[in-house]
Structures are given as C-alpha cells and as structure tokens.
N, C-alpha and C positions, 0 to 999 in steps of 0.2 A: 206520602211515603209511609207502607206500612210498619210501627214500630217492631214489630213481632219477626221481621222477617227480612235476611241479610244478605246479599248478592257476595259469592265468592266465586269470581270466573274463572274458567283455567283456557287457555290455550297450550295448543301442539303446535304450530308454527305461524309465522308468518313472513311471508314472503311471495313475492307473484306468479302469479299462474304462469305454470310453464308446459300445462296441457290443458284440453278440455274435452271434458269438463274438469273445471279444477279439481284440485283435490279435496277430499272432504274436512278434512280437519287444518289445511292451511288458507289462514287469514288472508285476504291481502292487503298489502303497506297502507293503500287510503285509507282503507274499511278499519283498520285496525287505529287509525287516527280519529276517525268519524266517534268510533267504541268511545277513546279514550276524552274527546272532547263531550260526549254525553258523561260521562262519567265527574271529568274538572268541571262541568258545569251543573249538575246535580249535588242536591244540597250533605252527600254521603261525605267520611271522609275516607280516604284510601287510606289504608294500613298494612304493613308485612302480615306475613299469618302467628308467627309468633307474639307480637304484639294484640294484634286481634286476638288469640286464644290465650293470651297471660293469666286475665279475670280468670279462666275456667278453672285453670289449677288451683285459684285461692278459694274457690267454690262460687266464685261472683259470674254473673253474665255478661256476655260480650256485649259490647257497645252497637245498641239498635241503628245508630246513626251511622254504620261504619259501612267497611265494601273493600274486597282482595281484590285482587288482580293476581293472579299464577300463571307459571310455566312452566309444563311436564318434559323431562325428558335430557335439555340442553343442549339443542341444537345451533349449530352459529348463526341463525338465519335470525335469532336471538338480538344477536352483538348489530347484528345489519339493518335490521328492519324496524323490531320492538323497542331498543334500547333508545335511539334517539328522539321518538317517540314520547316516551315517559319521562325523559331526561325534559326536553322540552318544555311540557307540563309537570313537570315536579312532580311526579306518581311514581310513590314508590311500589315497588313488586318484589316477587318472592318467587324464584328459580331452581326447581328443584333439577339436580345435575345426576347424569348416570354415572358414578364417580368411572367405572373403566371404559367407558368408550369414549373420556374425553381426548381430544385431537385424534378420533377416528372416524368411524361413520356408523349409523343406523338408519337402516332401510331405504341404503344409499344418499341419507342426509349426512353432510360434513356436522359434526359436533365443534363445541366449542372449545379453543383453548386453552390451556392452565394459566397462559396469558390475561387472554379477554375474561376469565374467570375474575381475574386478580383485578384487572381495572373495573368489571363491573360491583366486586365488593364493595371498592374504593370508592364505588358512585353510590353504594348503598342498597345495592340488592340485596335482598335477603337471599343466603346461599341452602337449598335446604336438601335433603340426600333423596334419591330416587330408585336406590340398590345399585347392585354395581352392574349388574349384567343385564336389567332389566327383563327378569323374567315375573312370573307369575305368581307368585309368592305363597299363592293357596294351593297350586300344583307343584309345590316340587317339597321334600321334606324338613321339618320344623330346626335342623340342621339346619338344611340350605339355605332357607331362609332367615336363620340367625345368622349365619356368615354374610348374608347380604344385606343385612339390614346395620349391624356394627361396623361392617368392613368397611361399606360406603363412609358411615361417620369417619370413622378415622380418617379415611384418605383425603376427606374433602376437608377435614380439620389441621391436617401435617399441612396438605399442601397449600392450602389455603391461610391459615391461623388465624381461624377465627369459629368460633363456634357455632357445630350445628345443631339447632334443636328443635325442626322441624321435618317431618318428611313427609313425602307421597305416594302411594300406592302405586305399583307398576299397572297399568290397565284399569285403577280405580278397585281392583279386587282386593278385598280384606274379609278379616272371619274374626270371630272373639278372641280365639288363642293368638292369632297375629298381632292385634287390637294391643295386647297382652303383652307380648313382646315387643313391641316397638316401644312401649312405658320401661321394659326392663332394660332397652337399647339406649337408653338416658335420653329420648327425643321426651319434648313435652309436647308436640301436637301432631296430628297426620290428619291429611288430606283424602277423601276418597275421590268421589264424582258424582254418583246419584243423579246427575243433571236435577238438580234440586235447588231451592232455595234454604239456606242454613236459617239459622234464632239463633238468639241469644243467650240457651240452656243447650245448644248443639252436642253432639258427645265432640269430644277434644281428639282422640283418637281414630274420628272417621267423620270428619268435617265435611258436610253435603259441599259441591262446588256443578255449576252448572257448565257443558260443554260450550264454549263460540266454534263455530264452522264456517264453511266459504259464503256460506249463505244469511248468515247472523245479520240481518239489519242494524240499523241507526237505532230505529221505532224498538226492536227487542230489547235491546241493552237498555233503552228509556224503562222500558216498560216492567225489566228484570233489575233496575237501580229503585224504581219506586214499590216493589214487592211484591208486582204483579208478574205473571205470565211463565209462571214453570211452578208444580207443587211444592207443598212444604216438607221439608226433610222429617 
C-alpha cells in the first residue's frame, strides 16, 4: 500500500442495468458489493470525508492508511442498492444530496427522500451538500453560486439537524474563487473528481476522488486501494 497516496471513490449510482449498454456511471448491485468487499478486506480504513479531511484544517495530514467512499448527487437508487451494502460491512460513506430535488427526480432518476435522508443520518452517513439545483457553479454567476452553495447548507441542516460541513462539486468543476467560497460557506472540506488519487497534503477544498463506472472491476478498486492504477493529484 502506497503510503503517499489515498483512494477517495465517488459513485453516481447504483443500480441495475436497465439498458444496454449499461449506463456509464451506474454501478451494478454485485459489482458495487465485489468494490466494497475489496475495500473491508484491504488493510485501509474507510472514513467519512469530514473526518478524513479534519487533520487538514489543523495543518496536519490526512491519514495514509485511510480511503472514502462518496456519493454525488442523491439519488434513491442510494437507499436501495448502496445503503445495505455498506450497512452490511459497516463502511461508512458520505452523500453529498441536491438539497431541492429531493423527492423529485434528475435526469429522470427518482432522488431520495427527506425520509430515507433522515434514516440514513440515523445509520451514519455523512450528509454533505451538493447545491441545490445542481448546476455548474463556474458557469453561472459568483451570486448564483453563493446562493447555491449556503442555501443547500441550510436546507439540508433545518431539515435534517445535523450539521453540514462538507461538500461536492456539481460536475467535479471548481476554480479558486469557488475553492474561496465554499471556506466562506462554513463547509470545511469539498470534493472535486480529478479521477485522481488524493495524499495526505491534498488541498481540503478540492479533494482528488477517482470516478467507478459500469465497467470498474474488482482488480481496479484492488489496485486503486493499494495506490496504484490512476495518477496522483
């Protein structure tokens, strides 16, 4: 395992093919167990991203031995597919939620409820913000994106009650001055994508996380847990 070098995953769904070729960024149910049994049996240990990125705000470094698990977006396919999954192996994960299209849909995916929100807190997900409308947050004005970046917190904080202090990049896009603002939005860490491998000196505000896809082997995830097989951030 290289010490230098962190595996922070994110998935977009998981759930089973219901065309083909599957879709590109939805897991499915086995594959996504096969993931998380390489992961409980790999000598890392999973952590929320909050916890993982705590050290960074004291100025210290994230733990070499460590490894995320994310989920962009909040989709229910979520509650169905992933959740008992990790509940199963006691891996905890971090789900970053579109705070307004919960109990609606995106890109004809059902999202999750304020319900299944609320039990999966209960189970210990980390709850973390994703904006509320999911748009592009380098394309639209430093406005619109402070409304989307606060508004989210709040909403998922009222409705939820419990504190958000992490968030995700919509599309993995961010810039300095975004970087910037999400620090002034009282989050203490963000997520980008990079399809990278993070370290332990990572910036806190744009956390490399590497993409899983329908195609992500067993062999990958080995190979991206021991700190091989995707660059370094």
């Amino acid at each position: 395992m290289r010490a230098d070098r962190l595996p922070i995953l994110v998935y977009h769904g998981v759930a089973p093919a219901t065309r083909v070729p599957a879709e590109r960024f939805t897991v499915s149910p086995d594959r996504f167990a096969r993931h998380m049994d390489a992961l409980a049996a790999s000598p890392r240990a999973a952590l929320r991203i909050s916890e993982l990125a705590a050290p960074l705000s004291r100025g210290e470094p994230m733990s070499a031995s460590a490894a995320g698990v994310t989920f962009d977006d909040g989709t229910a396919d979520f509650y169905e597919h992933a959740w008992p999954v990790l509940r199963e192996r006691g891996l905890p994960a971090t789900l970053y939620v579109t705070s307004g299209l919960v109990g609606g849909r995106i890109d004809g995916r059902r999202m999750l409820s304020w319900e299944q929100l609320q039990e999966l807190r209960d189970g210990g997900v980390e709850i973390g913000a994703h904006g509320r409308r999911h748009v592009a947050l380098d394309a639209v004005s430093i406005d619109r994106a402070a409304r989307e970046l606060v508004n989210s917190k709040l909403e998922l904080e009222q409705r939820l009650h419990v504190a958000v202090n992490s968030f995700a990049y919509p599309f993995g896009y961010h810039t300095p001055p975004l970087q910037r603002l999400v620090a002034r939005a009282g989050y203490s860490s963000a997520c980008a994508v990079k399809n990278a491998l993070s370290h332990p000196r990572d910036d806190r505000f744009a956390l490399a996380r590497f993409m899983l896809t329908a195609d992500t082997t067993c062999a990958q995830v080995q190979r991206l847990l021991s700190g091989e097989g995707a660059p370094l951030a």
